[in-house]
C-alpha positions as CSV (number, residue, x, y, z in Angstrom):
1,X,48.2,-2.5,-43.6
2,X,44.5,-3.4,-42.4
3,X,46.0,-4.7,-39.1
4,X,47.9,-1.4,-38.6
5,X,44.9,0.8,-39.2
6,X,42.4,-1.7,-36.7
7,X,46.0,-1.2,-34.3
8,X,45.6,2.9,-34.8
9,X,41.9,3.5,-34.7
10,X,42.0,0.8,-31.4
11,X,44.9,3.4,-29.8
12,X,43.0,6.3,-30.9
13,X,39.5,5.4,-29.2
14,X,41.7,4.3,-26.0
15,X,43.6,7.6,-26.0
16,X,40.2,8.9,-26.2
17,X,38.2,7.7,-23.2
18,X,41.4,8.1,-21.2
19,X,40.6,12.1,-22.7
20,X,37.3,11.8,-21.3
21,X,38.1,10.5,-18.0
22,X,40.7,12.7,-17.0
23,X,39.2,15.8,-18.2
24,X,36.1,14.0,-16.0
25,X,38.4,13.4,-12.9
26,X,39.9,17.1,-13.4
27,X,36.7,18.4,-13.3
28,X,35.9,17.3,-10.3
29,X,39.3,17.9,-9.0
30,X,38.5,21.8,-9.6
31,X,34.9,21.2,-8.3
32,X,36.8,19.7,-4.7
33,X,39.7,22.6,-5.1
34,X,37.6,25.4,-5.3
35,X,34.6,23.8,-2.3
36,X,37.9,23.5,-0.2
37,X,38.8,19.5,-0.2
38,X,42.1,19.1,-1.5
39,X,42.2,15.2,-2.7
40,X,44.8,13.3,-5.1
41,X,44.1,12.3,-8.5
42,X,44.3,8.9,-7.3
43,X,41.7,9.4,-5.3
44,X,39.0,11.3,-7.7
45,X,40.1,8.6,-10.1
46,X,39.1,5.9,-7.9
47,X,35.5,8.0,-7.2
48,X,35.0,8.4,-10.7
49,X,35.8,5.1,-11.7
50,X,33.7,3.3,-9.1
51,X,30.5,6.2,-9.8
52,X,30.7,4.9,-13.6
53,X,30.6,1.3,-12.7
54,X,27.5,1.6,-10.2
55,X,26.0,3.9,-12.6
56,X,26.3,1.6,-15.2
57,X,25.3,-1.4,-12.9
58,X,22.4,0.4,-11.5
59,X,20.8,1.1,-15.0
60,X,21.3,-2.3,-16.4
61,X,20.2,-4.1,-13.4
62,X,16.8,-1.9,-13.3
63,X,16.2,-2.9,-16.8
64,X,17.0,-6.6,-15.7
65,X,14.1,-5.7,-12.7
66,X,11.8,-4.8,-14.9
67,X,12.2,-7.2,-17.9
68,X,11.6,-9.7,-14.8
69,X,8.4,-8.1,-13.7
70,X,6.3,-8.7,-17.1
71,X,6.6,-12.5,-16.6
72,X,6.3,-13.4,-12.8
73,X,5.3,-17.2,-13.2
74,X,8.3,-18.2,-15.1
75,X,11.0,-16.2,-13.4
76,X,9.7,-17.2,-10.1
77,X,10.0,-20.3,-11.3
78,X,13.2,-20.4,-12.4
79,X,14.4,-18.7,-9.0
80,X,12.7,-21.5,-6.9
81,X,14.2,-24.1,-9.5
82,X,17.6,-22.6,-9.4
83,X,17.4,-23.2,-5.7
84,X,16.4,-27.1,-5.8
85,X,19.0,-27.9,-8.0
86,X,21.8,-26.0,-6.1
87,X,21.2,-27.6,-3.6
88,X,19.7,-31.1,-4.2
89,X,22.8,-32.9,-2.4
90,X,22.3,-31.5,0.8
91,X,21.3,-33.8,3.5
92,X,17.8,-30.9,3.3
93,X,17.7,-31.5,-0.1
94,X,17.7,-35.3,-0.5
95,X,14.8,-35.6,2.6
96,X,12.7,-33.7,0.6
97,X,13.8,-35.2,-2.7
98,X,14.6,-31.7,-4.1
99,X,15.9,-33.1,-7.8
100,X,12.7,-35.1,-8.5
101,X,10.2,-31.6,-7.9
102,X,8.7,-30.9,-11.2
103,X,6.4,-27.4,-10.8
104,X,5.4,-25.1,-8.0
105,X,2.8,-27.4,-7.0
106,X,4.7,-30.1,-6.2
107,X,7.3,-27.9,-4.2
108,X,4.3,-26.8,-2.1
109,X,3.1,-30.1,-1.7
110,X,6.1,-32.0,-0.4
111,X,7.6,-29.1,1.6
112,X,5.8,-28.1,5.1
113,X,6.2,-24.8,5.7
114,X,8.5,-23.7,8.6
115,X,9.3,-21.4,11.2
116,X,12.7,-20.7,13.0
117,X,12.3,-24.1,15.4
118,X,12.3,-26.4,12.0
119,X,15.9,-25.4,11.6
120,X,17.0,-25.2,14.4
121,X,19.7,-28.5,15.0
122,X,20.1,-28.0,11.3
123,X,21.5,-24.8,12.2
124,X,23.7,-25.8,14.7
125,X,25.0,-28.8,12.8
126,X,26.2,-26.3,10.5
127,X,27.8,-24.1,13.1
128,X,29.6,-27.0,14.3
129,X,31.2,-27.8,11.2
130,X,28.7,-30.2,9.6
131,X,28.9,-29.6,5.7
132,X,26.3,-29.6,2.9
133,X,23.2,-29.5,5.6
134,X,21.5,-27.0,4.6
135,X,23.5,-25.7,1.8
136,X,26.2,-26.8,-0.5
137,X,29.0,-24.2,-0.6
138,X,30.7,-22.9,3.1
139,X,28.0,-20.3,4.2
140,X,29.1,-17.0,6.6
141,X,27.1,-18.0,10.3
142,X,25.1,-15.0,11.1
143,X,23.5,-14.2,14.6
144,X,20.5,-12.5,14.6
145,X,18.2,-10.9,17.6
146,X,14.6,-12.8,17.3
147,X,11.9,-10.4,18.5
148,X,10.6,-13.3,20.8
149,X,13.7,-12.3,22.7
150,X,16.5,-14.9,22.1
151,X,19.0,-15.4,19.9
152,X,18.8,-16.7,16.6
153,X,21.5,-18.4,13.7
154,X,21.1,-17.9,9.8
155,X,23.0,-18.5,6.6
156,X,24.6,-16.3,4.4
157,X,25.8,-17.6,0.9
158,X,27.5,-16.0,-1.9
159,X,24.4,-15.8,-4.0
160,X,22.5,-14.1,-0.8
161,X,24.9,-11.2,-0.8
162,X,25.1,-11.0,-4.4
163,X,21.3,-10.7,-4.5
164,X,21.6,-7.4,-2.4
165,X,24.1,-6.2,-3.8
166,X,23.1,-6.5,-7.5
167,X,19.3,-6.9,-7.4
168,X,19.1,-4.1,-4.1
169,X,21.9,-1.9,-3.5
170,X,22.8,-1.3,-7.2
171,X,18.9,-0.7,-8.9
172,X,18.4,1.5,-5.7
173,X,22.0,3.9,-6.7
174,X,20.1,4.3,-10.1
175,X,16.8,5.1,-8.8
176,X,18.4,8.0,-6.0
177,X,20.2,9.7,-9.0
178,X,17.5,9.7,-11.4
179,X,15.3,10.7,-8.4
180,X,17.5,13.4,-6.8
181,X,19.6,15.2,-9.3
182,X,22.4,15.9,-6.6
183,X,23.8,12.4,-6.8
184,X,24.9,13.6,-9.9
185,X,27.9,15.6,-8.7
186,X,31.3,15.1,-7.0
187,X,30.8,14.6,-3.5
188,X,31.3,11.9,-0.4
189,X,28.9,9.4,1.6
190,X,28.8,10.1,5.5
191,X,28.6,6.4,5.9
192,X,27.6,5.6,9.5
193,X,28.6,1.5,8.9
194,X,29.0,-0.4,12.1
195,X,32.1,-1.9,13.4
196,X,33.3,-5.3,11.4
197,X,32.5,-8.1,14.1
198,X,33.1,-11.3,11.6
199,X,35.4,-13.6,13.0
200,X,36.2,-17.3,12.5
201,X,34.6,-19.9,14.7
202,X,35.9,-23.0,15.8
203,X,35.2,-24.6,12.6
204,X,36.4,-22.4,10.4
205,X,33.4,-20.5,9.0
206,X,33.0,-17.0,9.3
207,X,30.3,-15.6,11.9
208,X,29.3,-12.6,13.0
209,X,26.7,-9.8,12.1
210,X,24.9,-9.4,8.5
211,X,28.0,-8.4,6.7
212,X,25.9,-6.8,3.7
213,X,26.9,-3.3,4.9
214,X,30.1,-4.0,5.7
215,X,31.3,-6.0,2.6
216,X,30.2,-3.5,0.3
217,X,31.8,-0.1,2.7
218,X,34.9,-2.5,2.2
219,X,34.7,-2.0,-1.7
220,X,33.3,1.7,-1.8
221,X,35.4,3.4,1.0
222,X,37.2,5.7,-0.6
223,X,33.5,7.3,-1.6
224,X,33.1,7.7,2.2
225,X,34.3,10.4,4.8
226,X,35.7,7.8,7.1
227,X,39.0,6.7,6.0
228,X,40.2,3.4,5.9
229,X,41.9,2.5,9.5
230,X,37.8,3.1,11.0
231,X,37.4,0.0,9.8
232,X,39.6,-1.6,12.4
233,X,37.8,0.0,14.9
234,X,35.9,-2.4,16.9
235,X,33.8,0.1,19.5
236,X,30.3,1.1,18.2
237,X,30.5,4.5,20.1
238,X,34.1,4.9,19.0
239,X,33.3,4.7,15.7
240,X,30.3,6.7,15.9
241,X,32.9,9.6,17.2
242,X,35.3,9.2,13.8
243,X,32.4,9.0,11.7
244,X,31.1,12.3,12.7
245,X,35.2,13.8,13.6
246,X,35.6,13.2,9.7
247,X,32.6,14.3,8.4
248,X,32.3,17.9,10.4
249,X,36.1,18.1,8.8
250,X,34.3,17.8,5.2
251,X,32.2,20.4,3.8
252,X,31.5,18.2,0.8
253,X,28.7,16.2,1.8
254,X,26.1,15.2,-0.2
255,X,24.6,12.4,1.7
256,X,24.3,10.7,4.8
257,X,23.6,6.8,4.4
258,X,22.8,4.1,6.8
259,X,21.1,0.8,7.3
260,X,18.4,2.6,9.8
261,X,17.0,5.7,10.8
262,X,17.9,5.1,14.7
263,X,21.6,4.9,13.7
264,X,21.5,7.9,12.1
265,X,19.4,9.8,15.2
266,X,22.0,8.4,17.2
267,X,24.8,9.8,15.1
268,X,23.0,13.5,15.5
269,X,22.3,12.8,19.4
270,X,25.9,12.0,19.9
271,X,26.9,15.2,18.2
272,X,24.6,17.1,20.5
273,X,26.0,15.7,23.3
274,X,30.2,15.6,22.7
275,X,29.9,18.8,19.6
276,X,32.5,20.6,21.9
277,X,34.6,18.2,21.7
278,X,34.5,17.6,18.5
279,X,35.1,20.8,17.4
280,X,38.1,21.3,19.6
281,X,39.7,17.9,17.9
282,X,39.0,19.8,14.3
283,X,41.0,22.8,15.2
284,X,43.6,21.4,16.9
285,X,44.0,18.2,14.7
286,X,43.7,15.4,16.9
287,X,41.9,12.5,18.2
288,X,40.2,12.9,21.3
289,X,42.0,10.5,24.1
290,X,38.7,9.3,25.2
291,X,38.6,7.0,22.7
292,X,39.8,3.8,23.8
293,X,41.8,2.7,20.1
294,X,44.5,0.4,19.3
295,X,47.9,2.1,19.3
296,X,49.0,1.2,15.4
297,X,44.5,2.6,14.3
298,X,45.2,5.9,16.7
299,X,48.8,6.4,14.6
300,X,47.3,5.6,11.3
301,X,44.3,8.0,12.0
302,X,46.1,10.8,13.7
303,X,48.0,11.1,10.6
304,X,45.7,11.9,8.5
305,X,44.0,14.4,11.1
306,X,45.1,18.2,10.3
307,X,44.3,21.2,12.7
308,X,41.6,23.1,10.6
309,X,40.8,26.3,12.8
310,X,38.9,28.0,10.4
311,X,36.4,25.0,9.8
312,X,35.8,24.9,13.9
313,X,35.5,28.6,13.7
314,X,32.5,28.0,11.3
315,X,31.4,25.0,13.4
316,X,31.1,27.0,16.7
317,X,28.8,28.9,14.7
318,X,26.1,26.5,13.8
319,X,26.4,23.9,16.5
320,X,26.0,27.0,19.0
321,X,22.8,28.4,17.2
322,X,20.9,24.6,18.4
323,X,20.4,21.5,16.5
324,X,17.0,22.4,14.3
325,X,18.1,21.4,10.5
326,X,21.5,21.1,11.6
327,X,22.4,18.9,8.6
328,X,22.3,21.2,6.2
329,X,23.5,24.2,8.3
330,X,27.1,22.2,8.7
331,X,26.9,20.4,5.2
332,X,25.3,23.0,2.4
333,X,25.5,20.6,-0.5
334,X,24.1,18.1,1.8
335,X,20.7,16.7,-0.5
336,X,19.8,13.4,0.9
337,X,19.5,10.9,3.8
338,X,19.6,6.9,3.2
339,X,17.7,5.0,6.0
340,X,15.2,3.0,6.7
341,X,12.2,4.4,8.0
342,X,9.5,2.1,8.1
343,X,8.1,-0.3,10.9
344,X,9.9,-0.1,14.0
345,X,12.3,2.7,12.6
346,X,9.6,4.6,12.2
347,X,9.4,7.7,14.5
348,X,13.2,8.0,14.4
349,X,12.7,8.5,10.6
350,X,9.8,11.3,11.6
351,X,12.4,12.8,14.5
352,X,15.0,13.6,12.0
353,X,12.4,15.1,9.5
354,X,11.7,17.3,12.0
355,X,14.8,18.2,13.9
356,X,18.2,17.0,12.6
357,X,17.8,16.2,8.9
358,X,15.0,19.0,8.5
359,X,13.9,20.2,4.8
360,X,15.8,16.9,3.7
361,X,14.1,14.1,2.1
362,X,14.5,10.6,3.4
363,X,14.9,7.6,0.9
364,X,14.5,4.0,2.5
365,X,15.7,2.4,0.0
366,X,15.2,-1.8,0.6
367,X,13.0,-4.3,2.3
368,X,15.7,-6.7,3.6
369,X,16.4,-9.0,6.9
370,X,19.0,-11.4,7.6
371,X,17.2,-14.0,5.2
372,X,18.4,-11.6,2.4
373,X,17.0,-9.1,-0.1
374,X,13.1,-8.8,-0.3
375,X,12.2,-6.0,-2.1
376,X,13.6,-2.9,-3.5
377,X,11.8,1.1,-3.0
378,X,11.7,2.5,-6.5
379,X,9.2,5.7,-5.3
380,X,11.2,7.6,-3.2
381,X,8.8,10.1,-2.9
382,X,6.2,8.8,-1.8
383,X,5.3,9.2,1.7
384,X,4.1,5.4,2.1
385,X,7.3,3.0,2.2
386,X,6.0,0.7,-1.0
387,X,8.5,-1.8,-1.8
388,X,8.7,-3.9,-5.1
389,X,9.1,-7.4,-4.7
390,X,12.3,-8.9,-6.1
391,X,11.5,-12.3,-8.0
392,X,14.8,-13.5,-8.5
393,X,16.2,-13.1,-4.9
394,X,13.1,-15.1,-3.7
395,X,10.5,-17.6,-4.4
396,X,7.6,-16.2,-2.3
397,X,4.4,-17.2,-1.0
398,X,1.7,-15.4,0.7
399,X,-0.5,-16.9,3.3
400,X,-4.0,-14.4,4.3
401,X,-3.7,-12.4,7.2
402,X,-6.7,-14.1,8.5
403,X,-5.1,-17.7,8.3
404,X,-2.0,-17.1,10.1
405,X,-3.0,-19.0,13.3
406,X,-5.3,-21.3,11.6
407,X,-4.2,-25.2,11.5
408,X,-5.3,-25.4,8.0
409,X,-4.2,-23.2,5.2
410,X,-3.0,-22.5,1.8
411,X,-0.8,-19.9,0.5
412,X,-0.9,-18.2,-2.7
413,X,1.8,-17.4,-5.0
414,X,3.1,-13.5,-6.6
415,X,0.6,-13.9,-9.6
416,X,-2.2,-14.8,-7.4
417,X,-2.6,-12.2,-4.4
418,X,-5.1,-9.6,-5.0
419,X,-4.7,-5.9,-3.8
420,X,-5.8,-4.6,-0.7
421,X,-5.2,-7.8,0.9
422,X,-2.7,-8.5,3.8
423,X,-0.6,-11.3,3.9
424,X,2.0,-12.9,5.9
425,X,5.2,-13.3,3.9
426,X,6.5,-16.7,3.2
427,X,10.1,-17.0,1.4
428,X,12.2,-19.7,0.0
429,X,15.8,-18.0,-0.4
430,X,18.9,-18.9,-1.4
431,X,20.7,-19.9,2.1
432,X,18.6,-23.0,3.0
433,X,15.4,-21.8,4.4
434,X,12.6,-23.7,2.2
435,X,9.1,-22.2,2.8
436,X,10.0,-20.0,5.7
437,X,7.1,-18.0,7.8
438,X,9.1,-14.7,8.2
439,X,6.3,-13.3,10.7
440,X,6.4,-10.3,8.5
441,X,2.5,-8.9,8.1
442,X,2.8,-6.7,4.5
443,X,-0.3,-5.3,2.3
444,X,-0.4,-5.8,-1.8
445,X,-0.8,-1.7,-2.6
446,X,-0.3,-2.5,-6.3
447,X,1.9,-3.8,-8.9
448,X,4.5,-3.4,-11.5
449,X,4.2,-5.1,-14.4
450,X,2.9,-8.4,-12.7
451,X,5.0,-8.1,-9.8
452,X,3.5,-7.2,-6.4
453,X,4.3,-4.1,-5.1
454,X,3.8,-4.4,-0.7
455,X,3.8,-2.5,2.2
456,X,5.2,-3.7,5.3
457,X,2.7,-3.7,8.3
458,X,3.8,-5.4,11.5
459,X,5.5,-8.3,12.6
460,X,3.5,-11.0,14.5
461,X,6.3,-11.5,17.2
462,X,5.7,-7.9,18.0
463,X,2.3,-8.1,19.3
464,X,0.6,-7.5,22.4
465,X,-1.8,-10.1,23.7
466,X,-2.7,-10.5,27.1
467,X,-6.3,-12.0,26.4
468,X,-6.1,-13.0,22.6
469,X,-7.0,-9.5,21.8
470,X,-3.1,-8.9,19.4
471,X,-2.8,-5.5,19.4
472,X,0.1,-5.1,16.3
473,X,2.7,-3.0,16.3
474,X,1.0,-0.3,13.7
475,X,-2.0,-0.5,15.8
476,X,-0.5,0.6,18.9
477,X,2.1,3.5,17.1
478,X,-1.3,4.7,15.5
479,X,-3.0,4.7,19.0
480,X,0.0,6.4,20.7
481,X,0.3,9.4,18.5
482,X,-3.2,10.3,18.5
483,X,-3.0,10.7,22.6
484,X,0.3,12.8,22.2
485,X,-1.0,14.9,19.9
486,X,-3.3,16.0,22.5
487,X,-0.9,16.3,25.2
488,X,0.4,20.0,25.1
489,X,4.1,20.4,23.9
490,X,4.9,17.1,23.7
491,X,7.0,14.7,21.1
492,X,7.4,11.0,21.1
493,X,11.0,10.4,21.3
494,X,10.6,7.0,21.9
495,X,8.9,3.8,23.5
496,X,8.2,0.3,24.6
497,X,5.7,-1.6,26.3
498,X,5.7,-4.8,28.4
499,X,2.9,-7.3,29.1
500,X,2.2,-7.0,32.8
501,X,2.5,-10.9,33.0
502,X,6.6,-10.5,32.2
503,X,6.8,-7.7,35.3
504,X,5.5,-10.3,38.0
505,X,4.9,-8.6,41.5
506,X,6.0,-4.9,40.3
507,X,3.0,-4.8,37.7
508,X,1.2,-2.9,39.9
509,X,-2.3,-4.2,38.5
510,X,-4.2,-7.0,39.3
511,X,-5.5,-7.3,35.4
512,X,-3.4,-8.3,32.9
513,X,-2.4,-4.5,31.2
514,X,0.0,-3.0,28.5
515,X,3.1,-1.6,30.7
516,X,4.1,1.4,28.2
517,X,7.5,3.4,28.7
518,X,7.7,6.7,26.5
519,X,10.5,9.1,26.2
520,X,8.6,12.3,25.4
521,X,10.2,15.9,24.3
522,X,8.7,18.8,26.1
523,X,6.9,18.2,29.5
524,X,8.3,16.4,32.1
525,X,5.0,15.0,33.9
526,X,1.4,14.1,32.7
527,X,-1.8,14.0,34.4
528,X,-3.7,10.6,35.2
529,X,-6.3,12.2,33.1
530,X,-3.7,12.5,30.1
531,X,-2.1,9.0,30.4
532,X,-5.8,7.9,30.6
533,X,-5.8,9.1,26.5
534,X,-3.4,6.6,25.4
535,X,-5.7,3.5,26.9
536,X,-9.2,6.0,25.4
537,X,-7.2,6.4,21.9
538,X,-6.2,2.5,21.3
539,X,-10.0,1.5,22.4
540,X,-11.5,3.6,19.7
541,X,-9.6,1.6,17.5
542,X,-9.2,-1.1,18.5
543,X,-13.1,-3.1,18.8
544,X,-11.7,-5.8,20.3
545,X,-9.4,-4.6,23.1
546,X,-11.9,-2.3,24.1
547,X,-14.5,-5.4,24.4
548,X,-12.2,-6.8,26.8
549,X,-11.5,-3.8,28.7
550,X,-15.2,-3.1,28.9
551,X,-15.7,-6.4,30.4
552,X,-12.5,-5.5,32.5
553,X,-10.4,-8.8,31.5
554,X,-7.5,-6.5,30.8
555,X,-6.8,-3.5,33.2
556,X,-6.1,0.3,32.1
557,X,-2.8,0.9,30.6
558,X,0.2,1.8,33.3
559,X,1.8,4.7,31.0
560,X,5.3,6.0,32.6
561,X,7.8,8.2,31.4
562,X,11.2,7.4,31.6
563,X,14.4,9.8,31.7
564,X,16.5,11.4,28.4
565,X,18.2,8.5,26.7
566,X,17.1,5.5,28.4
567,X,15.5,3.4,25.6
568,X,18.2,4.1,23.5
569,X,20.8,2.6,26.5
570,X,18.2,-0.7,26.4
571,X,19.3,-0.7,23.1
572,X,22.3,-1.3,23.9
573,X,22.1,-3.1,26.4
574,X,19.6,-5.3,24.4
575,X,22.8,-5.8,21.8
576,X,25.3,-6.4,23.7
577,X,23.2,-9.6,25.8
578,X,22.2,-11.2,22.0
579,X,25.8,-10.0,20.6
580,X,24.1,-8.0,17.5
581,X,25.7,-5.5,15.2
582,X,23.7,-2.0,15.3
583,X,23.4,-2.7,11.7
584,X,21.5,-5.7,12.5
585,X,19.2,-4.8,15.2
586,X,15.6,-3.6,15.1
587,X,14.7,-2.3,18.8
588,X,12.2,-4.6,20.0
589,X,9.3,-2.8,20.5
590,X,7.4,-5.5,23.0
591,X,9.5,-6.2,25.8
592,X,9.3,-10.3,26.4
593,X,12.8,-10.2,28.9
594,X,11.9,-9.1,32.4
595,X,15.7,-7.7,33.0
596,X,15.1,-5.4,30.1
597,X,11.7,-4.5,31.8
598,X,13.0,-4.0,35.2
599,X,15.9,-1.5,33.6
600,X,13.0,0.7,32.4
601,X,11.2,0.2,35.6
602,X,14.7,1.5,36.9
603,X,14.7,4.5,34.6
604,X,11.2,5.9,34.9
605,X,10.5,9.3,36.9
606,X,6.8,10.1,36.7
């Protein structure tokens, strides 16, 4: 009889949720019905189901975060441990005698720490099929662009990609829906992913781009716009034209997500340029035959394509009345936009606050590379990108600003760095690099709990130094705006700069000089006078390039504009000679490959 009862009340709370979750999903259904997206139950199911699980994810794991950040020594110490003994049977891992380390101490003292070259035939050992070099399990070979200018291998393990996944993506899904109440509701992701360009080497292993993005998109799809057969879609600017065909066919937006703010002011530039077309292959239901696509991914697609002329009607509209805060014009429940921002991505991030994406906030939600998951945003508002360090996706160290080209040094550990302070970061992760320099310049702005909370500055390989003056990255964006700002009608669009060493006999300048390339929005020449500004602007502050230029050991900037678009088809061409997914690449802001610097020379016009 007791059984029986258990048997009942267990039926009864079963038959309850199942209550819940349909009167959930119907909900929704309505919400979808009456905004004008007719979608299966299948389908809400799936959203709703997959929205409980990351919600639920997202709030334990935050917890996890924080109970981590009220004891920094230990949990670092367990991360770093965790590490050793994974991988103490490596042919790494018995040089170094990983099993016999004891404490922090003696990890710093027996391990040098590294940059890129160290690994380099460790690397390629692996590539080639060597096992348990590096790491013990069968790691994913990723290529990665080096901002030196060549091309560079890394690992990617299980626990790597579980790191950003659980420790990033998931605490950053709680912190945008207790941040921006939108999240809350029924809607769809315009998910601007890359195309999928993991493939099996030789060996075996699987190579390719970072496949963070793409792994989780191949989980949470149905949460997207883009329907499944994109993802067999190989063509960057191919994609780029479903993504948005999709999305303008969806009024249910509510945000637009991708690994970087250029992708996304790429995304809006595209549908500046091809809108007509776009809108024609909305009412008439079809794929545009520009698009070079499989036969069996054009079928698949095209069936799920219906003509919609009263949604192009609407779209003639807006696209026709210009492209100022045209997100929210063509998506009104549109609330949010998921990029990164900071560093190089900057001024694309400020370019679609104010055009594209205007009145929309702007989350950059994680400090990552290819190494893996650094550290998470938890402030969304704030205008500063500050980024929480994660202690259980790496064991870091921190070696002073001051001491990074110094012979001698020591670094100091999470519980030791002081605020105020900047810091190259030093990492140990969990895809066998040990003590890695990243070249990563951040500042401690605070703390949470005990855990450093950084801001990411510069990175040394994006210097310029033509007399030992290194003139960062920050330094010179600083410098640039303040001369725009006093040329009339003008907006950065975009820019690089070359050392005058790289250019050879087209320098033009016996001194060694900055070569800069902008892209500016509103004039199309400048004075000698005005271009003078930009060399005035970075001397005032910068002490030490103006002591040289004083003495006249480095000549006056060269400051050339080049035509619409042209820094943004170096990109590409940039990609395509490393082989690097979008979702990878950071544009290179110092130009160290004289081909790249002779197809700007190529593209200039005043």
């Amino acid at each position: 009889m007791l059984r029986s009862r258990r048997r009942c009340g267990v039926v009864f709370v079963m038959l309850a949720l199942l209550a819940v979750v349909i009167a959930c999903v119907l909900s929704g259904m309505a919400f979808l019905w009456t905004n004008g997206e007719n979608r299966t139950l299948f389908s809400l199911l799936n959203q709703y189901v997959a929205t409980r699980i990351l919600i639920w994810l997202g709030k334990r794991q935050r917890r996890k975060l924080n109970e981590d950040t009220l004891d920094i020594q230990r949990v670092q110490w367990e991360t770093l441990l965790k590490r050793l003994r994974k991988n103490a049977d490596t042919l790494y891992g018995r040089q170094h005698q990983f099993s016999s380390i004891k404490d922090k101490d003696d990890f710093c003292r027996r391990i040098p720490l590294t940059t890129r070259e160290h690994y380099t035939e460790l690397l390629e050992n692996t590539a080639a099929g060597v096992e348990k070099v590096l790491v013990t399990e069968k790691p994913v070979i990723l290529t990665t662009s080096a901002t030196s200018g060549s091309s560079n291998l890394v690992l990617s393990t299980k626990d790597t990609r579980a790191e950003f996944f659980f420790q990033g993506e998931a605490v950053c899904a709680d912190v945008r829906r207790q941040t921006f109440t939108g999240t809350r509701s029924p809607q769809r992701i315009l998910w601007l992913f890359p195309p999928s360009l993991v493939h099996q080497s030789g060996v075996g292993l699987p190579t390719g781009p970072s496949p963070f993005t793409f792994s989780i998109t191949n989980h949470m799809l149905h949460l997207c716009t883009t329907p499944p057969p994109a993802l067999r879609v190989q063509c960057e600017g191919d994609l780029l034209y479903l993504h948005l065909l999709f999305a303008l066919k969806n009024l249910q937006i509510g945000v637009v997500e991708s690994s970087s703010s250029s992708n996304v002011l790429y995304a809006f530039r595209t549908l500046q340029a091809r809108w007509e077309e776009l809108v024609d292959d909305v009412e008439f239901g079809r794929i545009s035959t520009r698009l070079a696509l499989d036969p069996g991914v054009r079928a698949d697609l095209e069936r799920l394509v219906k003509p919609d002329p009263g949604r192009a009607a609407e779209l003639r509209v807006q696209l026709s009345q210009g492209f100022q805060g045209v997100a929210r014009r063509l998506w009104p429940r549109l609330h949010l936009v998921v990029a990164m921002d900071s560093g190089p991505e900057q001024i694309y991030g400020e370019l679609l606050r104010t055009l594209y994406c205007k009145g929309l906030p702007l989350y950059s939600p994680l400090y990552a590379g290819p190494e893996g998951l650094i550290g998470v945003n938890l402030w969304p508002l704030r205008e500063a990108r500050n980024f929480l360090l994660c202690p259980r996706s790496m064991f870091c160290e921190f070696l002073p600003e001051e001491s990074v080209d110094m012979e001698q040094f020591c670094t100091f550990l999470m519980d030791q760095v002081e605020q105020g302070h900047s810091y190259e970061l030093v990492i140990t992760n969990a895809a066998g690099l040990y003590r890695y320099r990243t070249g990563d310049i951040v500042k401690v702005v605070g703390f949470h709990n005990q855990s450093p909370v950084v801001e990411f500055l510069y990175r040394r390989g994006e210097m310029l130094n033509v007399r030992g003056e290194e003139v960062s990255e920050a330094l010179f964006l600083s410098a640039l705006k303040k001369a725009v700002a006093q040329w009339p009608g003008a907006t950065l669009v975009d820019y690089c700069c070359a050392e005058s060493g790289i250019l050879e006999d087209s320098s033009g300048g016996a001194q060694p000089h900055y070569q800069v390339f902008l892209e500016l929005k509103g004039v199309r020449n400048l004075t000698e006078e005005q271009r003078y500004k930009l060399d005035c602007s970075l001397q005032r502050d910068s002490a030490i390039y103006k002591s040289f230029r004083i003495k006249g050991s480095i000549g006056p900037m060269k400051v050339q504009l080049v035509s619409e678009g042209a820094i943004q088809e170096l990109r590409g061409c940039m990609m395509a000679f490393w082989n690097i997914s979008p979702n990878e690449f950071k544009m290179h802001r110092v130009i160290r490959y004289k081909g790249h610097a002779d197809f700007l020379l190529g593209k200039t016009f005043s």
